[in-house]
VOGU-3710 file (C-alpha; in Angstrom, 3 decimals, decimal comma):
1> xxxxxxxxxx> 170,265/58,836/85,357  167,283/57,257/87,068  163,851/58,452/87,244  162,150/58,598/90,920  159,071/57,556/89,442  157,736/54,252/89,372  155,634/53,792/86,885  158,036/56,391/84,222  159,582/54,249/81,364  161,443/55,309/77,991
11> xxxxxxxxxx> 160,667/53,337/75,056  163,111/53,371/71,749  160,754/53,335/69,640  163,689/52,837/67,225  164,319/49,536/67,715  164,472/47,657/64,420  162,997/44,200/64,323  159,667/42,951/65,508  161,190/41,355/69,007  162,947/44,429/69,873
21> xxxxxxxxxx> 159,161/46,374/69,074  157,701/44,038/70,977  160,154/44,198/73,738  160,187/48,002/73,810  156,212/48,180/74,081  155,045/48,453/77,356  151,882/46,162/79,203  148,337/46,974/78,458  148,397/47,805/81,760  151,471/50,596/82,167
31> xxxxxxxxxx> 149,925/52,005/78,657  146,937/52,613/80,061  147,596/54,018/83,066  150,488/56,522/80,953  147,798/57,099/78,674  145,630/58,274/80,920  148,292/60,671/82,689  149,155/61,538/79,254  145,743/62,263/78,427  145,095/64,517/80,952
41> xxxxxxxxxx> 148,337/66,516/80,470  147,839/67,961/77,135  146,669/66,593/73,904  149,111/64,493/72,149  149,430/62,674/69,154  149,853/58,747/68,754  153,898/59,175/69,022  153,757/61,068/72,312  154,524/64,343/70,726  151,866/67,609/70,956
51> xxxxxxxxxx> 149,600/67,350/68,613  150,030/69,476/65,407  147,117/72,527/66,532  148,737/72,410/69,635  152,453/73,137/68,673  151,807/76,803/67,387  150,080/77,659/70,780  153,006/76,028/72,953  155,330/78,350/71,047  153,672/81,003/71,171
61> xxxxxxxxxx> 153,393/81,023/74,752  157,255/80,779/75,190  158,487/83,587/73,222  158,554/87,921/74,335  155,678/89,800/72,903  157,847/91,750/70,441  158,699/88,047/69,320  155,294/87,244/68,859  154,220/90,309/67,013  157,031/90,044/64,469
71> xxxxxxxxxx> 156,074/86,507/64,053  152,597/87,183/63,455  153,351/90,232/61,201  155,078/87,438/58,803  152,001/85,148/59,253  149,654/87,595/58,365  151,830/88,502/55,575  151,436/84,783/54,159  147,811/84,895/54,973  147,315/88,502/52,830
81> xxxxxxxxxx> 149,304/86,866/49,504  147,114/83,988/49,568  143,713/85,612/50,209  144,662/87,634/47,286  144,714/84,782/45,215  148,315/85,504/44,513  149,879/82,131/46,472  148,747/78,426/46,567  146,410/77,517/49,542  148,662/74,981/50,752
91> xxxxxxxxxx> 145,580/72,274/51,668  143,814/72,667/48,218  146,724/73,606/45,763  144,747/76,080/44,047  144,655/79,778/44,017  141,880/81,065/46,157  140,719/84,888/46,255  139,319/86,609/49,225  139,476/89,938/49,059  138,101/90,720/52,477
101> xxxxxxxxxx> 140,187/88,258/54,370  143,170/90,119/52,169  141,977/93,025/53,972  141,888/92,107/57,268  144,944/90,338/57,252  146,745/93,625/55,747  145,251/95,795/58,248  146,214/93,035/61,138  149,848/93,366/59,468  149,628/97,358/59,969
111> xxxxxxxxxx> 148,776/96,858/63,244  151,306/94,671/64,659  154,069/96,746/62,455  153,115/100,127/64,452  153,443/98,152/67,852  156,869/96,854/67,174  158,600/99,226/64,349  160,364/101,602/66,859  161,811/98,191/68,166  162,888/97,516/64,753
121> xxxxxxxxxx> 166,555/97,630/63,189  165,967/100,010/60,491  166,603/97,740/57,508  164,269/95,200/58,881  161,595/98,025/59,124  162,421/99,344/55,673  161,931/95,519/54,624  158,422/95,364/56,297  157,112/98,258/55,100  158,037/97,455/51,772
131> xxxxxxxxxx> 155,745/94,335/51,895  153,262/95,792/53,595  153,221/98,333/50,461  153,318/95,667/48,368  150,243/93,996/49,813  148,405/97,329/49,579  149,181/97,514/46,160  148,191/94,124/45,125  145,243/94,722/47,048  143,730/97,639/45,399
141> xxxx> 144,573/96,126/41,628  142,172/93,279/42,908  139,652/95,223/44,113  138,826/97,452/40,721
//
């Protein structure tokens, strides 16, 4: 299939020996102008892709609400666990505890869960709750 526009070009960036690279790369001058088109688009990383801050954002604007909620219910979830010192922060490795970003990420969790739970399968609810309980728990062990 051929492209309409001019100045559009796929590079394999797969090809394996330094004359294929070569030959795949495009001028200095059709980078630059792609760049520039590329640039002004959306942010993107070095291999043409979204960059990484951008991906969540991108997704998040494609799925249903209900989607969304679920997905941040199990985000805040992750969040809670580790601001309870109970996880690894994935960056630093180490156990970290802060007890009211616990909080607020367990009442975030609530929240979502009462907008969505009547939506819910009841064995997926039952399964929510139960970590939300469990958070709750963990929570108030911390905080004596």
């Amino acid at each position: 299939m051929e492209d309409q526009t001019p100045d559009f070009r796929v590079i394999d960036r797969r090809a394996s020996t330094a004359a294929e690279r070569e030959e795949a790369e495009p001028s200095s001058a059709e980078a630059s102008s792609s760049q520039q088109t590329a640039d002004t688009a959306s942010p993107k990383s070095e291999e043409g892709m979204p960059s990484p801050e951008m991906l969540l954002p991108l997704i998040a604007l494609q799925m249903e609400v209900k989607q969304l909620a679920l997905a941040l219910v199990g985000i805040f979830d992750a969040h809670a666990w580790r601001a309870l010192g109970l996880h690894a922060n994935p960056k630093t490795g180490q156990a970290e505890e802060n007890l009211p970003a616990a909080q607020l990420a367990i009442d975030c969790m609530q929240f979502l869960l009462s907008k969505v739970e009547r939506d819910l399968p009841e064995q997926e609810l039952r399964e929510l709750r139960r970590r939300l309980t469990d958070l709750r728990l963990n929570y108030a062990a911390r905080a004596k």
